[in-house]
PARO-113002 format. One record per residue (C-alpha): x, y, z. Coordinates in Angstrom, 3 decimals, always signed. Layout:
N
<r x="X" y="Y" z="Z"/>
...
//
This chain:
438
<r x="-89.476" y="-257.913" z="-74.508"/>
<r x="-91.781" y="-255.258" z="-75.701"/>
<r x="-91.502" y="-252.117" z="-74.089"/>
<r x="-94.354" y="-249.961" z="-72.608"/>
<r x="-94.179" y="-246.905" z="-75.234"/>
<r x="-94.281" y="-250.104" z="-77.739"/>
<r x="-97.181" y="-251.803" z="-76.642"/>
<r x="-98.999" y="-248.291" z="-76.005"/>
<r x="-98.258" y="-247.205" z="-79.488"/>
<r x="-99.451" y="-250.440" z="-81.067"/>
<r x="-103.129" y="-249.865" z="-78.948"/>
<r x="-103.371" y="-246.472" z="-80.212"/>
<r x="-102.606" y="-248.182" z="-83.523"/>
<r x="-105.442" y="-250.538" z="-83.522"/>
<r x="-108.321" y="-249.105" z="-81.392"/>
<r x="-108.409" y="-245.948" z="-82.931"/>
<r x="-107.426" y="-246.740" z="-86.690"/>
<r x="-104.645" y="-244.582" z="-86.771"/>
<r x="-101.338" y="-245.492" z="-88.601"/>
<r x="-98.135" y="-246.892" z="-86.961"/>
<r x="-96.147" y="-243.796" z="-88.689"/>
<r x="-98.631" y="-241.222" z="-87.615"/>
<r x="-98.791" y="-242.513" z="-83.293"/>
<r x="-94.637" y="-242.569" z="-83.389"/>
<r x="-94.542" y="-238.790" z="-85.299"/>
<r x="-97.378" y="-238.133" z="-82.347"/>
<r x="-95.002" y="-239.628" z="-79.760"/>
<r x="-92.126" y="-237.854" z="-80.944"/>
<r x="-93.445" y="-234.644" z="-80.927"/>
<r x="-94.995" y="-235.150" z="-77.296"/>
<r x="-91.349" y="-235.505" z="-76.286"/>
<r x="-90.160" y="-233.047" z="-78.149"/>
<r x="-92.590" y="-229.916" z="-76.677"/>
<r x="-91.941" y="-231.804" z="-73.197"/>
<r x="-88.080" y="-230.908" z="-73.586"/>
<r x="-88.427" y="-227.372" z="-74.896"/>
<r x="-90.865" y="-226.966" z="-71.836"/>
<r x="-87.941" y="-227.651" z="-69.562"/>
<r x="-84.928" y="-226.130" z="-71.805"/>
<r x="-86.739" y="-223.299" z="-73.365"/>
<r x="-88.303" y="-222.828" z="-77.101"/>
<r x="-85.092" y="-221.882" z="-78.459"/>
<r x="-83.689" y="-225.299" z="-78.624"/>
<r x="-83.099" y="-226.965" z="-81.388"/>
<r x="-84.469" y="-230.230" z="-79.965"/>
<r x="-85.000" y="-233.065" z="-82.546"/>
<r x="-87.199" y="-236.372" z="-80.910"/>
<r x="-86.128" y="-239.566" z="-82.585"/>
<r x="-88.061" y="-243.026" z="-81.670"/>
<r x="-85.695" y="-245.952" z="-81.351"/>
<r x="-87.451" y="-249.512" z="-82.663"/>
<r x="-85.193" y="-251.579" z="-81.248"/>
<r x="-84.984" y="-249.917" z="-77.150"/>
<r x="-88.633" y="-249.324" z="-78.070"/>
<r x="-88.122" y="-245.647" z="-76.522"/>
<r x="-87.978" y="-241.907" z="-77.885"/>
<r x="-84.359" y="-240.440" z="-77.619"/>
<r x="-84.127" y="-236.708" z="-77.844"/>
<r x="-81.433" y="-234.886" z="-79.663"/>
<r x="-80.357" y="-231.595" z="-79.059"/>
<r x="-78.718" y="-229.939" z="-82.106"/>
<r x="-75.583" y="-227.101" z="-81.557"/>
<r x="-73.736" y="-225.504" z="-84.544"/>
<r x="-69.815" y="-226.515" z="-84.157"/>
<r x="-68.213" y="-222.675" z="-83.754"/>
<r x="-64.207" y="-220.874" z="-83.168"/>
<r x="-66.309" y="-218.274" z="-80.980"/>
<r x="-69.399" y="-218.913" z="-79.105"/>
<r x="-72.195" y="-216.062" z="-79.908"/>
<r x="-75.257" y="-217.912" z="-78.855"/>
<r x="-74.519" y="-220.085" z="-76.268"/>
<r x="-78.490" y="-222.044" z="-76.458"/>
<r x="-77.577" y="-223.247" z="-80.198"/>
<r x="-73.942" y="-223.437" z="-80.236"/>
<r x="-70.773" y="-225.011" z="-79.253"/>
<r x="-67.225" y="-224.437" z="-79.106"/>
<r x="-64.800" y="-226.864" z="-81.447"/>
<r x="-63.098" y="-227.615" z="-78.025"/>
<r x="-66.068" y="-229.478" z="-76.499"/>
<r x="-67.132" y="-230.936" z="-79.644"/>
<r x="-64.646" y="-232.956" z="-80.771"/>
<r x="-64.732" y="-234.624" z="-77.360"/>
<r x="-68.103" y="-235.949" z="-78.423"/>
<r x="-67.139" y="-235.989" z="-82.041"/>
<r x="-63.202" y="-236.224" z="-82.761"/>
<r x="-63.901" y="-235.594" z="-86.596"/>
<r x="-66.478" y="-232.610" z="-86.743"/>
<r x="-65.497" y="-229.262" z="-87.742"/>
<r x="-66.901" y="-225.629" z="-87.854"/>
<r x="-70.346" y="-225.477" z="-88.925"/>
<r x="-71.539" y="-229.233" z="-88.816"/>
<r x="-74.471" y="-229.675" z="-86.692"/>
<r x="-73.925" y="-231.896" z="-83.296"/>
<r x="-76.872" y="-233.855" z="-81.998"/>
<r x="-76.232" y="-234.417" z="-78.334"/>
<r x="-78.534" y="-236.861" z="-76.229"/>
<r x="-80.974" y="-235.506" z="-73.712"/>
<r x="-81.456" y="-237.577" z="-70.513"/>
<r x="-85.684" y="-237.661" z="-70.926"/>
<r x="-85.378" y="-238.727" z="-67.150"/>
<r x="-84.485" y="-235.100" z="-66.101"/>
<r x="-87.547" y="-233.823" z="-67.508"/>
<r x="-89.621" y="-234.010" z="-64.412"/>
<r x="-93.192" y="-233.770" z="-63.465"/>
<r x="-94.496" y="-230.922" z="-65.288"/>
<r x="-92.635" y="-231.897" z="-68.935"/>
<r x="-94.725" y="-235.350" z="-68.625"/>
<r x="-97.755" y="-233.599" z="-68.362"/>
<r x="-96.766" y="-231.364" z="-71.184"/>
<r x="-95.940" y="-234.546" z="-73.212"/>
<r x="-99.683" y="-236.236" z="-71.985"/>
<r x="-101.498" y="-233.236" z="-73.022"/>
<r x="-99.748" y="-233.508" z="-76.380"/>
<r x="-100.128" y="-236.962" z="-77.341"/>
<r x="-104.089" y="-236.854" z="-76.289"/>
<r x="-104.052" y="-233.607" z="-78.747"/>
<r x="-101.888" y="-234.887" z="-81.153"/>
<r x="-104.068" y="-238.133" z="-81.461"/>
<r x="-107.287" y="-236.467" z="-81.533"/>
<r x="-106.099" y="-234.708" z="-84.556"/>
<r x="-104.648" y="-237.754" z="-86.038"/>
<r x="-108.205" y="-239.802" z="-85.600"/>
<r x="-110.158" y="-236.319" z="-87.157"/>
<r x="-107.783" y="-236.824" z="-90.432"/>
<r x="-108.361" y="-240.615" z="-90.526"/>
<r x="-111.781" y="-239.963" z="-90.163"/>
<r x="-112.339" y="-237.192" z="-92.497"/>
<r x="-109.752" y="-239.435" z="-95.454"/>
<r x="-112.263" y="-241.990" z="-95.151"/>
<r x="-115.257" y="-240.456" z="-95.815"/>
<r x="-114.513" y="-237.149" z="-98.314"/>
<r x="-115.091" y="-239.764" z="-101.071"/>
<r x="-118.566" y="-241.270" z="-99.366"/>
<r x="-120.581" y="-238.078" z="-99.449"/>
<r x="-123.713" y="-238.682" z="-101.764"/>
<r x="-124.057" y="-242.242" z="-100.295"/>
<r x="-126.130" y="-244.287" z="-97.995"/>
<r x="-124.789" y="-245.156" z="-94.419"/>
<r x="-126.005" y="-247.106" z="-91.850"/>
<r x="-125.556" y="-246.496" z="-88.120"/>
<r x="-126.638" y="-246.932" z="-84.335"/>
<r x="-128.284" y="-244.156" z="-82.301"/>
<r x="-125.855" y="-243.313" z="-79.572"/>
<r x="-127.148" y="-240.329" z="-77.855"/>
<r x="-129.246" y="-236.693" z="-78.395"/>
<r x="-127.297" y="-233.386" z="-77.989"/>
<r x="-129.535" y="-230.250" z="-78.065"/>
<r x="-131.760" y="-231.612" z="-80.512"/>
<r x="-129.123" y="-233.668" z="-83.000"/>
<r x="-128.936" y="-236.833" z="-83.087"/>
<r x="-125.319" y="-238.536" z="-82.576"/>
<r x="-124.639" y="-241.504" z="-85.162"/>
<r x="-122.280" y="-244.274" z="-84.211"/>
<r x="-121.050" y="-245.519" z="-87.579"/>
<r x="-118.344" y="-248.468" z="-86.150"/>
<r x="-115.165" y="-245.977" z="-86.766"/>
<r x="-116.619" y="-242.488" z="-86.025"/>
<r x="-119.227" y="-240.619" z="-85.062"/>
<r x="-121.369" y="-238.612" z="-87.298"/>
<r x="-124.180" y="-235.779" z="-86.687"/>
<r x="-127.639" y="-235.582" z="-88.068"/>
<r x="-128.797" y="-232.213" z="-87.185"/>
<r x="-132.467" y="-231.203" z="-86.058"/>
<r x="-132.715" y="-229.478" z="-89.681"/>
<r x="-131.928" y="-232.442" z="-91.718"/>
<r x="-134.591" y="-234.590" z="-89.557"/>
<r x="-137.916" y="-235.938" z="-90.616"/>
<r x="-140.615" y="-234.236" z="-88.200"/>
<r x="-142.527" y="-237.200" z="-88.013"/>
<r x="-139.671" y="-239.805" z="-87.360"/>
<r x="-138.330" y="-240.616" z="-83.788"/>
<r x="-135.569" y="-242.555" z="-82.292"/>
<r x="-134.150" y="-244.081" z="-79.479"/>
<r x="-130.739" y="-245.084" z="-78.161"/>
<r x="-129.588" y="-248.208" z="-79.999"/>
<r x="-131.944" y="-247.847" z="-82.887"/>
<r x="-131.014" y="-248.555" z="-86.670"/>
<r x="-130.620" y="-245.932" z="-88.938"/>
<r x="-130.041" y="-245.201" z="-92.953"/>
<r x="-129.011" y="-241.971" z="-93.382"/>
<r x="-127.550" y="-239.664" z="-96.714"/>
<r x="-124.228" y="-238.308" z="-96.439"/>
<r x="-124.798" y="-234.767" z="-96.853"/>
<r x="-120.977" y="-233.700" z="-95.436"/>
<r x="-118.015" y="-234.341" z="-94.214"/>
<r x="-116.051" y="-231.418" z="-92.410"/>
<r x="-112.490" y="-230.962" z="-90.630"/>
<r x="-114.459" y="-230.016" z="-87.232"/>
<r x="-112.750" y="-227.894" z="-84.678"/>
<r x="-112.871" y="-231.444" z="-82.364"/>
<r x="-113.591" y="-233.778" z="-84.803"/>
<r x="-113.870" y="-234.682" z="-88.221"/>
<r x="-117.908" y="-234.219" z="-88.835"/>
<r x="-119.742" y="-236.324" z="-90.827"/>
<r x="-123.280" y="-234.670" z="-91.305"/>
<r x="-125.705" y="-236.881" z="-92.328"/>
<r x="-129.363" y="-236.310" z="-93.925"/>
<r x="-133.020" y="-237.957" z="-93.759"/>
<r x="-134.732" y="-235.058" z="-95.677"/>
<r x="-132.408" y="-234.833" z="-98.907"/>
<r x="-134.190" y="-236.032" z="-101.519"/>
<r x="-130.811" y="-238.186" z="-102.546"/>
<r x="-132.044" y="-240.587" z="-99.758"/>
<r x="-134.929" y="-241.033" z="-101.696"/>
<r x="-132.791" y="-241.682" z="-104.836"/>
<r x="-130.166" y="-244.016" z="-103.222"/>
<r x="-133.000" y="-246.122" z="-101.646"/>
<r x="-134.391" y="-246.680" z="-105.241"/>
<r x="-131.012" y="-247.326" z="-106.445"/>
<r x="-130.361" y="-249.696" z="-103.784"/>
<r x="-133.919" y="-251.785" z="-103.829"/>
<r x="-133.867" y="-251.391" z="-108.265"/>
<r x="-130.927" y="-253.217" z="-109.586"/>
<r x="-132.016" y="-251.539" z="-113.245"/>
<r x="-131.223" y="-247.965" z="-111.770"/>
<r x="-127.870" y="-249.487" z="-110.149"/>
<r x="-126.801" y="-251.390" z="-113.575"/>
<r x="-127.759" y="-247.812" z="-115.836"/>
<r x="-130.738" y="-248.832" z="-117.241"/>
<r x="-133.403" y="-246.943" z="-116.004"/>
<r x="-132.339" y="-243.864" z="-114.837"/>
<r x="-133.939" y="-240.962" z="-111.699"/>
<r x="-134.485" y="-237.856" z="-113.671"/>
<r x="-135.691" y="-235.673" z="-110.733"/>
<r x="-137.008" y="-235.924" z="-107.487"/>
<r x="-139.427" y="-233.780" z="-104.930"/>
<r x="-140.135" y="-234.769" z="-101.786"/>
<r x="-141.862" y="-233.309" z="-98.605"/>
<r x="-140.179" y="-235.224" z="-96.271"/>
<r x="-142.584" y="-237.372" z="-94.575"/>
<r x="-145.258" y="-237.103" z="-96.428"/>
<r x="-144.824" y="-237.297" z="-99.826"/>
<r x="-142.287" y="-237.858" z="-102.525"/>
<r x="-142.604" y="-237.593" z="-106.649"/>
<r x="-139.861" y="-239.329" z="-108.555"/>
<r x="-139.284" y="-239.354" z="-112.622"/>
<r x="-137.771" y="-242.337" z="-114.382"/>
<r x="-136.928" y="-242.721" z="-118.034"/>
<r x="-135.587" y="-245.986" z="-119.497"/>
<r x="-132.647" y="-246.727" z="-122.121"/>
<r x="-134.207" y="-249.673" z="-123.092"/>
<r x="-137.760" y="-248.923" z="-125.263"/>
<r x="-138.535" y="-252.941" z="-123.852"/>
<r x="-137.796" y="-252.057" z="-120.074"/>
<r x="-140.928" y="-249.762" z="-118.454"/>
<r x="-138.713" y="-247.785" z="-116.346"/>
<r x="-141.822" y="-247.200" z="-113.531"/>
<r x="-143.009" y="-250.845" z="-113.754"/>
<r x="-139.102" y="-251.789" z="-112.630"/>
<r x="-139.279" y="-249.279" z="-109.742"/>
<r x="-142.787" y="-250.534" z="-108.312"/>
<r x="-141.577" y="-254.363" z="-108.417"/>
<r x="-143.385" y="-257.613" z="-108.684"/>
<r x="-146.477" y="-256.787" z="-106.589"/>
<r x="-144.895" y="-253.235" z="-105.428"/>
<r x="-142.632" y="-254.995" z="-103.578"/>
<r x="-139.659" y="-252.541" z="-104.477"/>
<r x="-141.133" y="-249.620" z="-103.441"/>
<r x="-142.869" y="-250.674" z="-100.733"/>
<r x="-139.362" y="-251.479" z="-99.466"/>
<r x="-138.457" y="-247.766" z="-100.039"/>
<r x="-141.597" y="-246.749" z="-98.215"/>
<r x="-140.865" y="-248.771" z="-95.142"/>
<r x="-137.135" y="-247.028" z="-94.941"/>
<r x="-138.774" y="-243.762" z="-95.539"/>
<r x="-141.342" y="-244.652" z="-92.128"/>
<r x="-144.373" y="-244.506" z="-94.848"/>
<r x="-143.769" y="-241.182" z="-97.314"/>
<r x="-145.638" y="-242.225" z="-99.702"/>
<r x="-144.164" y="-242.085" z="-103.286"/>
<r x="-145.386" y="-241.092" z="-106.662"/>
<r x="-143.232" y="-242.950" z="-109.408"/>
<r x="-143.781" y="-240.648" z="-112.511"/>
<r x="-142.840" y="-241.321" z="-115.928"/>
<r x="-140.223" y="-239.274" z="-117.230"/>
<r x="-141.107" y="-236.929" z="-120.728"/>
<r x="-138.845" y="-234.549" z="-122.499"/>
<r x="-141.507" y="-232.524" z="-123.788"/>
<r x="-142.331" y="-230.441" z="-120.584"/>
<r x="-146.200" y="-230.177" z="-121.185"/>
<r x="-146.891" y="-234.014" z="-121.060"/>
<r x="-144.595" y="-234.353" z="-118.271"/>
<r x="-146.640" y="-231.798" z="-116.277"/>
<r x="-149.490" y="-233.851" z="-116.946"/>
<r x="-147.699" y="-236.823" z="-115.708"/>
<r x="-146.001" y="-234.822" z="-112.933"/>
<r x="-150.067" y="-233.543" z="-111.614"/>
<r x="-151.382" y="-237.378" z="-111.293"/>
<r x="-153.638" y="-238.636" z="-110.422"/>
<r x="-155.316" y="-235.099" z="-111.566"/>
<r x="-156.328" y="-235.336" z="-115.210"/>
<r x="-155.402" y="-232.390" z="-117.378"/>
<r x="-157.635" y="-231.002" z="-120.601"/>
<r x="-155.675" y="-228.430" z="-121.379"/>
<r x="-152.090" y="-226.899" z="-120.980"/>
<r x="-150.484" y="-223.461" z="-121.722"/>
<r x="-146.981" y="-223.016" z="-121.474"/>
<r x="-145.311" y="-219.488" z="-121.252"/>
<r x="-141.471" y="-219.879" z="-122.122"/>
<r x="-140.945" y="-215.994" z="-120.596"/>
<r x="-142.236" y="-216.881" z="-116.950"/>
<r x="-141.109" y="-220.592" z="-117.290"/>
<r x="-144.431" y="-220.649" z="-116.279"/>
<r x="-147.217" y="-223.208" z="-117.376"/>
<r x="-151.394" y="-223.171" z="-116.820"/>
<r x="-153.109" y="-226.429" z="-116.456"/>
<r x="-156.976" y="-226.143" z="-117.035"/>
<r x="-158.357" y="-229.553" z="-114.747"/>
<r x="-162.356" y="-230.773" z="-114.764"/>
<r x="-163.981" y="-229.048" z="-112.066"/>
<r x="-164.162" y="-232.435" z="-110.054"/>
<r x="-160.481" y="-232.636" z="-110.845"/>
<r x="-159.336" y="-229.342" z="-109.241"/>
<r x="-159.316" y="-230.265" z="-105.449"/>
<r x="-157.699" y="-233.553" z="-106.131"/>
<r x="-154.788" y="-231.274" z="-108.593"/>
<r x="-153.690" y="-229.064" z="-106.295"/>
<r x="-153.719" y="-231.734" z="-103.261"/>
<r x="-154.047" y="-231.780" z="-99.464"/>
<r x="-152.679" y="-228.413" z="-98.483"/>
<r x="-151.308" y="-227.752" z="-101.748"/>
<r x="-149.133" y="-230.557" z="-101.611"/>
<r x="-149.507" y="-232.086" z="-104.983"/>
<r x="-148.792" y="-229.178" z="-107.160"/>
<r x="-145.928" y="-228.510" z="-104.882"/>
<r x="-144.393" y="-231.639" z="-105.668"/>
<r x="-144.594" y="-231.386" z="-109.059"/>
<r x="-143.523" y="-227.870" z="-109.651"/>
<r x="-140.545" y="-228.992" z="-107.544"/>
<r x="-140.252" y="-232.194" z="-109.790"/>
<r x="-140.556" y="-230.403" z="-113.246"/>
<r x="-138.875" y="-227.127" z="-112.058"/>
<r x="-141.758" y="-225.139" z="-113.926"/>
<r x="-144.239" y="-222.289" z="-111.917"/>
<r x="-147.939" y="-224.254" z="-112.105"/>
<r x="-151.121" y="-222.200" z="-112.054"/>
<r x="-153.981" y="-224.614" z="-112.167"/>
<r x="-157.638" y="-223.219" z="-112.910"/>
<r x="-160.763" y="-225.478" z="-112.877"/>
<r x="-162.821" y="-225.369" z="-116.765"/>
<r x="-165.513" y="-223.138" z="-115.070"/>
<r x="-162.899" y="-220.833" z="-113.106"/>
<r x="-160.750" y="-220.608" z="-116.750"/>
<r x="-163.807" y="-219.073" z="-118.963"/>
<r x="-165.108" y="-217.040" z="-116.255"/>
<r x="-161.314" y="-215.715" z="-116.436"/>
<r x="-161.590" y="-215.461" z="-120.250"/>
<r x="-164.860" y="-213.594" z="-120.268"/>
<r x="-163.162" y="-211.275" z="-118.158"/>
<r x="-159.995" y="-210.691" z="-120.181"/>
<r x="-162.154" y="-210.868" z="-123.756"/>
<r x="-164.104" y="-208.011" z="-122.565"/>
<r x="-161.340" y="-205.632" z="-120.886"/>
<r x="-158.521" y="-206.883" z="-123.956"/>
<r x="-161.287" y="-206.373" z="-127.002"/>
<r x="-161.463" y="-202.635" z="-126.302"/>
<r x="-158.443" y="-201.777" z="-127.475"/>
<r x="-158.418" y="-200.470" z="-131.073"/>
<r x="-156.698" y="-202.604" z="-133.594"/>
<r x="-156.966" y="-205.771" z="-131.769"/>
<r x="-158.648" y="-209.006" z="-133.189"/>
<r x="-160.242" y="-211.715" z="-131.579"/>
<r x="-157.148" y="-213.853" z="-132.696"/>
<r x="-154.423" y="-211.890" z="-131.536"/>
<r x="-156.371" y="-211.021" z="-128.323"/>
<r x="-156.527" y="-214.988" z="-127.836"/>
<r x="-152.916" y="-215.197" z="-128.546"/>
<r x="-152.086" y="-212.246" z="-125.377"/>
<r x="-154.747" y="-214.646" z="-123.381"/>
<r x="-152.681" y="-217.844" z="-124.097"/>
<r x="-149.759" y="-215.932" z="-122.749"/>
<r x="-151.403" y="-214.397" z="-119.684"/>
<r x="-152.305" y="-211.247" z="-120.017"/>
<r x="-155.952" y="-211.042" z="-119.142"/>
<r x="-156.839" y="-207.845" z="-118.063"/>
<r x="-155.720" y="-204.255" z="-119.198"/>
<r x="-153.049" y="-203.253" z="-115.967"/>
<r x="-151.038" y="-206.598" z="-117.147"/>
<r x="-150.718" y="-205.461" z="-121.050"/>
<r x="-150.367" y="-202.024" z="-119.503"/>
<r x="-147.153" y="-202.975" z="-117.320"/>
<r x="-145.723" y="-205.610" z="-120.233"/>
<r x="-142.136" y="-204.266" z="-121.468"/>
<r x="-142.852" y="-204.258" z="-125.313"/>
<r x="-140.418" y="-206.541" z="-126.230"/>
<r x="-142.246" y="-209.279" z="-124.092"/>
<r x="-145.450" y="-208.118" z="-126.544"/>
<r x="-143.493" y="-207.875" z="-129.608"/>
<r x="-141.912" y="-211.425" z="-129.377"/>
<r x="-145.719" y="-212.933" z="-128.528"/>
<r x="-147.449" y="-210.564" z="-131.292"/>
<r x="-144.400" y="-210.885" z="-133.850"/>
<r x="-144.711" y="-206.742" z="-134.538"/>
<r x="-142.273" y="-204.145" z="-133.979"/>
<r x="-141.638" y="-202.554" z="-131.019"/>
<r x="-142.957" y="-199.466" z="-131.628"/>
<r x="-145.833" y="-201.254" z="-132.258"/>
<r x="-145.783" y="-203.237" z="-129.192"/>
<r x="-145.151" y="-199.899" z="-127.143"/>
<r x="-148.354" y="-198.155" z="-128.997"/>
<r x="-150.448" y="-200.804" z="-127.804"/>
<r x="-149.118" y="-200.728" z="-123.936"/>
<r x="-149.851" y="-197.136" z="-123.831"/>
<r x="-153.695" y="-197.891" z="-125.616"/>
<r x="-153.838" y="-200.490" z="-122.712"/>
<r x="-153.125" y="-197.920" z="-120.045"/>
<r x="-155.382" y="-195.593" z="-121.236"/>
<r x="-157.996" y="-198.347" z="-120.944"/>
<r x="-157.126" y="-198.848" z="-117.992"/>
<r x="-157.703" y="-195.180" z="-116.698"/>
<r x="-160.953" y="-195.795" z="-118.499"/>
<r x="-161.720" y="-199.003" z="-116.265"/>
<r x="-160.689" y="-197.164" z="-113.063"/>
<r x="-162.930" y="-194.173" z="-113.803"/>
<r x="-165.998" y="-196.554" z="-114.542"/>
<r x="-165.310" y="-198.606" z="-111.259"/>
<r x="-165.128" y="-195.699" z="-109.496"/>
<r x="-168.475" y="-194.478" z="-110.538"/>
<r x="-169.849" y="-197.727" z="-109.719"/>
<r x="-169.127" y="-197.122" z="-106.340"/>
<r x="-170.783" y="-193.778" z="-106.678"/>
<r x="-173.663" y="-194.393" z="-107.372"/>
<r x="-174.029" y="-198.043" z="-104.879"/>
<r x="-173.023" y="-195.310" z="-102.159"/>
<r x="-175.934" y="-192.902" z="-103.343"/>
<r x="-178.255" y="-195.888" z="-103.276"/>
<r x="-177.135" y="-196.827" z="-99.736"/>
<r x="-177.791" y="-193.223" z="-98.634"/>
<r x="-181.354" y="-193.048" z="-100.537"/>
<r x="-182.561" y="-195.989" z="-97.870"/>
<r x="-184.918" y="-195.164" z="-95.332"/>
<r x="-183.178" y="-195.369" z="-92.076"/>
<r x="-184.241" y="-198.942" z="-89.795"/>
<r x="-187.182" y="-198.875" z="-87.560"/>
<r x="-185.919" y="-198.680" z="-84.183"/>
<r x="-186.445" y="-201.868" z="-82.270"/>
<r x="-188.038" y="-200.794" z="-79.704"/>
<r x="-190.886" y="-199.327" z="-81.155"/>
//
């Protein structure tokens, strides 16, 4: 008949997913700190469990000695070949420990050991199955809110999904579904923590992969992603195959792939962009539904400028900003985006500071336009080998014309400064208001 250690080791062993080997070592040791709570730390006290009583015998160990110098840990050859006719000076003699003379306070010793010992058991299960999971989807059932997190019941453990990695505009209630990333999985102090994500744009990613069986098989492939969680998303797609349209795949017959994604994601909408190596025509892609006339790309800033139809400019830069957002996050380039009128008002500006300077012509001062500088103070503060790389000239000769541009500058200063003048004289020159009441 099974004993009662048996049968309570074989629960432990099932409910909480925790390996025969692992509940006996937990057992053992429970028994073991139990008997060195009675007999003192300086035992040698071994606990061995017995399959066949179904019980944990404990062993206390003594070195076989002529002379007895520590009478805890050893024992004279007298006594020990009563237990042991054919030991001899220094073998090691287990002798059995009665566990029933342990008494009250040793079983609560060995209680508060086995709950501690299998709470760090279940954290190591927990944490061996899911190191490998993190970058993947995971479904789960809302269990219950602490301070703000939300606590995940995913069938053998419990993960967290913290107030920072949830989507302001999503709420939940006890028992509800939910899809989350796996952002981490951490040894905890109490538990093995998996932390969990709704705002990473790799949920976006794995919900594409999941609904597009072209991403899953390699063919069409997520080349970046932006999202503001909630709101809006941007993803690039490039295809292996010239006859597969990589964003046609993602949309589905009728949309009916992304509108899946969409419904996961609570309604973030989604902008499926096609992918282009050359980073000017994937800005232009990137800023849709915006059209683009122009483009000007500085490799120095790793920034680029896109000139947009005046009609064009509110719908470029998007509902709070939001659209050029996106795609600066998408393309991982700095966007400045001017309407037509806006750009030449700019460029009357910098044609009529830049074409003062001696020496300049109206080609290269289009060239230091192209590349941003468009008034004096920005040529002025250039390092010269930022002009001499744009110019192709020396840098002497690159330094002579930063020092003609500060001097222009001084020039500029002076005039605005007499501009003011004078409008102050003007405003003094007025004859002073009638007084109201007369």
């Amino acid at each position: 008949m099974q004993s009662e250690l048996a049968r309570l080791i074989d629960i432990v062993h099932r409910e909480k997913n925790i390996p025969r080997d692992a509940v006996i070592e937990v057992v053992e040791a429970a028994m073991e700190a139990a008997a060195r709570k009675k007999y003192g730390p300086e035992h040698d006290i071994e606990g061995q469990y017995n399959e066949e009583l179904g019980e944990v015998q404990l062993f206390e160990f003594k070195t076989v000695v002529d002379d007895i110098e520590d009478e805890e840990n050893e024992i004279v050859i007298d006594e020990a070949r009563d237990l042991d006719p054919e030991c001899e000076p220094g073998d090691s003699l287990g002798m059995i420990i009665d566990i029933t003379e342990l008494g009250r306070i040793a079983a609560m010793t060995a209680k508060q050991v086995i709950i501690q010992k299998v709470r760090d058991a279940e954290r190591e299960v927990t944490f061996n199955e899911f190191r490998d999971r993190k970058g993947e989807l995971i479904t789960g059932i809302v269990r219950r809110f602490e301070k703000g997190n939300i606590i995940v019941d995913l069938g053998r453990a419990e993960a967290i999904l913290p107030r920072r990695e949830q989507v302001l505009t999503e709420t939940y209630r006890q028992g509800d579904r939910i899809q989350a990333y796996v952002l981490d999985i951490a040894r905890a102090s109490r538990s093995s923590q998996v932390v969990l994500s709704r705002t990473h744009p790799g949920l976006l990613m794995k919900l594409f992969e999941l609904e597009v069986p072209e991403i899953y098989e390699g063919i069409v492939r997520i080349e970046a992603c932006a999202r503001e969680p909630g709101h809006r998303a941007k993803i690039a797609v490039s295809s292996v195959d010239p006859d597969v349209d990589p964003v046609g795949a993602c949309v589905g017959l009728k949309g009916s792939r992304v509108q899946a994604v969409v419904g996961e994601l609570r309604g973030e909408a989604i902008d499926i962009i096609p992918f282009h190596p050359d980073p000017a025509r994937f800005i232009v892609h990137a800023i849709a539904p915006a059209q683009v006339t122009r483009v000007y790309i500085d490799e120095h800033t790793h920034c680029m400028e896109l000139i947009v139809p005046d009609d064009q400019l509110s719908k470029a830069i998007g509902r709070k900003g939001q659209n050029v957002r996106l795609a600066a996050q998408l393309t991982g380039w700095r966007i400045d985006i001017y309407s037509e009128t806006r750009h030449a008002e700019l460029n009357d500006q910098a044609y009529s500071e830049l074409s003062r300077l001696d020496g300049l012509d109206e080609e290269t001062v289009e060239l230091l336009i192209r590349h941003g500088f468009r008034t004096a103070k920005e040529l002025a503060d250039a390092q010269p080998y930022e002009i001499s790389s744009i110019l192709d000239v020396g840098e002497d000769a690159a330094l002579e014309l930063t020092k003609k541009a500060d001097a222009i500058l001084e020039e500029l200063i002076l005039e605005e400064a007499e501009r003011m003048r004078q409008a102050a004289e003007l405003v003094e020159d007025l004859p002073p208001e009638a007084d109201e009441d007369e």
